[in-house]
C-alpha positions as CSV (number, residue, x, y, z in Angstrom):
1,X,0.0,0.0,0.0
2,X,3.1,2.4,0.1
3,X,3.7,2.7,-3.5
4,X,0.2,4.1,-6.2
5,X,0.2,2.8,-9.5
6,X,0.3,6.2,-12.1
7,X,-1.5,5.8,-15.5
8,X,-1.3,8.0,-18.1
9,X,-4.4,9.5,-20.0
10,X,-4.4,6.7,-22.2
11,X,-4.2,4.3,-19.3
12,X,-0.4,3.0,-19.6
13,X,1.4,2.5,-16.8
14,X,3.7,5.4,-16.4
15,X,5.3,4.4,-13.0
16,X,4.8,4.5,-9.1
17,X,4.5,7.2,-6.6
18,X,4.2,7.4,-2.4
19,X,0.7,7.9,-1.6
20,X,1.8,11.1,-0.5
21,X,2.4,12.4,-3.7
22,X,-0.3,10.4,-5.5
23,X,-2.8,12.6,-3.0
24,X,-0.8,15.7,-3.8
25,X,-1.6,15.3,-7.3
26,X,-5.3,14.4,-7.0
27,X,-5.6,17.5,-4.9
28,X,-3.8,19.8,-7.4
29,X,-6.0,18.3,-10.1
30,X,-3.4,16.7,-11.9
31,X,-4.3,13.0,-12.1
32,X,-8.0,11.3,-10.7
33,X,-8.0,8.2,-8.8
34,X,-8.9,5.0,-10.4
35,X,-9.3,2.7,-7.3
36,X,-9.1,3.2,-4.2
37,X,-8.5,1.6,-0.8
38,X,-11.8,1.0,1.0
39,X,-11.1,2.2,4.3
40,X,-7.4,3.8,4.6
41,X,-7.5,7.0,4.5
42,X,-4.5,10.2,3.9
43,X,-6.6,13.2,5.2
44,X,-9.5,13.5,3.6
45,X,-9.0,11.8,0.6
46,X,-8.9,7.6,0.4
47,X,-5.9,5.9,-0.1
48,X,-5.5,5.8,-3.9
49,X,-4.2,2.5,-5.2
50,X,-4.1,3.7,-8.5
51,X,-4.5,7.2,-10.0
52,X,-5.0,8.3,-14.3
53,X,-3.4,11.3,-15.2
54,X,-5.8,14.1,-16.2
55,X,-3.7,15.5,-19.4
56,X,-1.7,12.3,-21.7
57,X,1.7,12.9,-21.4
58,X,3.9,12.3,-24.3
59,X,7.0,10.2,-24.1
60,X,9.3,10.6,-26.8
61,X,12.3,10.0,-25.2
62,X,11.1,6.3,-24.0
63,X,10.3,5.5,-27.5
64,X,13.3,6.9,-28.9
65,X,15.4,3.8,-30.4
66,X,18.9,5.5,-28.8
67,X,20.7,3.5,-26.4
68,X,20.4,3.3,-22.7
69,X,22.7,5.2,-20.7
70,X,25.2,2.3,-19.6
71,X,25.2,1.9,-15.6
72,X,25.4,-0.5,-13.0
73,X,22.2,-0.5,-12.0
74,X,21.3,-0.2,-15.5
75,X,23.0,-4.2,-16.3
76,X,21.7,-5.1,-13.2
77,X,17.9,-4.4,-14.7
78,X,18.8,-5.5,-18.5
79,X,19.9,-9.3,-17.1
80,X,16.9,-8.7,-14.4
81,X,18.9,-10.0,-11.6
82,X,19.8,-13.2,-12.8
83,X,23.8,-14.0,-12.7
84,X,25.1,-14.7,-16.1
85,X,27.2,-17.7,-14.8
86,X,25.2,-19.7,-12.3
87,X,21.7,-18.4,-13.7
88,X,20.5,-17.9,-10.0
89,X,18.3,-14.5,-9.7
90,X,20.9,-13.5,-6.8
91,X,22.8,-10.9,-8.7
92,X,23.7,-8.0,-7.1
93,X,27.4,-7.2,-8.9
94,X,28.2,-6.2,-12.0
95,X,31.2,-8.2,-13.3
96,X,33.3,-7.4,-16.5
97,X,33.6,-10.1,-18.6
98,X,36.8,-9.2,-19.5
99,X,38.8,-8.0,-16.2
100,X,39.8,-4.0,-16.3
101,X,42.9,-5.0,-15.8
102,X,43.7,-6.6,-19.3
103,X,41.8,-3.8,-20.9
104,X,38.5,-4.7,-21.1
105,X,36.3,-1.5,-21.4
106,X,33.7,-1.0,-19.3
107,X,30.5,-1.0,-21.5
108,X,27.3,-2.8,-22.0
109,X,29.4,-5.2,-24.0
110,X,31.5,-6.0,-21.2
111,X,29.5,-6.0,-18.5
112,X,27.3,-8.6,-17.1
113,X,25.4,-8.9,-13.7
114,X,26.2,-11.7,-11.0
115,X,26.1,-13.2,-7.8
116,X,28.9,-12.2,-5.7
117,X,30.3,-15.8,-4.4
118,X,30.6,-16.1,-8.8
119,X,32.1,-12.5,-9.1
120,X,34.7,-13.7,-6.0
121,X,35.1,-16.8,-7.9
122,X,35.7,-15.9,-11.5
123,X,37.8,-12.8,-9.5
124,X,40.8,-11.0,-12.3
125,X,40.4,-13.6,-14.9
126,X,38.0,-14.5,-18.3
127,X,35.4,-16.7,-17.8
128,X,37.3,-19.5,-19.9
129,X,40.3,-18.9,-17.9
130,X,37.9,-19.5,-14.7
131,X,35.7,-22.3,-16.5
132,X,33.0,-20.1,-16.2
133,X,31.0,-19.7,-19.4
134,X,28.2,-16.9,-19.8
135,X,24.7,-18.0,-20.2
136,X,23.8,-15.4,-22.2
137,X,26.2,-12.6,-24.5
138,X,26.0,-9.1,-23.1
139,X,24.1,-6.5,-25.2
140,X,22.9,-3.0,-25.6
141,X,19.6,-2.6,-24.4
142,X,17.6,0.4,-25.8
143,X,15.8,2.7,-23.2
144,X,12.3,1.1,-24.2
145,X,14.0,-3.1,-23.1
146,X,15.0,-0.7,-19.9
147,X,11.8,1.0,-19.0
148,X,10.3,-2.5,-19.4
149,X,12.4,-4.1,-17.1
150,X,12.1,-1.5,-14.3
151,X,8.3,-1.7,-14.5
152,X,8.3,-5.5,-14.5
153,X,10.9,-5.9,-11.9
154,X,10.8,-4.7,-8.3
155,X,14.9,-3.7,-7.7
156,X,16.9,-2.0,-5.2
157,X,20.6,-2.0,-6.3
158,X,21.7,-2.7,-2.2
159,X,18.7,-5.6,-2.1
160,X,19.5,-9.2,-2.3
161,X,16.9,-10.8,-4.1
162,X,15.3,-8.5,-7.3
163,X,11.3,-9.5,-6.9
164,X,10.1,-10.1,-10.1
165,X,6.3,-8.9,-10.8
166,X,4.1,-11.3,-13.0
């Protein structure tokens, strides 16, 4: 109940919001509630569980077929928490594939996300070196693969477990 569901005009999810700020934008006329909680209430106004945005708000950027800025939170969402070498949805690292230290750059291309006993594990070294294979090749995701991954997947960079949403 902490966190409102926002929905555009058009009623796409846009993202979440405190209640606070869900009831500040229902006051200021900026978005209505869509369903509410039956007996919770934030001042005079019921809980919102999920509010629709008065005016649609356009989203080019999202759309936009430009890469993703590269981060660690960022590979962390594109592999959605799952470690690259054991395949366990424990990953809370990001690991180059190849080390820093022999030049590897540190990209999309080069990045993956895992589990840190496999990040201790594979350590300064390439995952043939370490008999580690990837599960998966690393890959630029564009900002649309991104957005889609936040809103499907519950993350906090320090957590360890990523919740997944079906």
């Amino acid at each position: 109940m902490t966190q409102v569901e926002v929905w555009n005009a058009d009623e796409t999810l846009l993202h979440l919001v405190s209640v606070r700020h869900a009831v500040g934008m229902i006051w200021r006329g900026v978005a209505t509630p869509v369903e509410v909680h039956e007996t919770a209430r934030f001042g005079p106004y019921q809980v919102p569980i999920v509010v629709r945005l008065v005016r649609y708000v356009e989203q080019k950027w999202l759309y936009s077929r430009t890469r993703a800025t590269y981060s660690r939170e960022g590979v962390l969402l594109r592999d959605r928490g799952q470690c690259a070498y054991c395949g366990r949805f424990t990953a809370t690292t990001m690991d180059h594939v190849t080390p820093r230290s022999r030049g590897g750059a540190t990209s999309w291309a080069n990045a993956v996300a895992a589990c840190e006993p496999c990040n201790a594990r594979k350590g300064d070294r390439t995952p043939d070196e370490a008999g580690m294979p990837l599960r998966w090749d690393p890959y630029v995701p564009t900002r649309v693969q991104l957005h889609f991954a936040r809103t499907t997947t519950t993350f906090a960079p320090n957590a360890r477990d990523p919740v997944h949403v079906t």
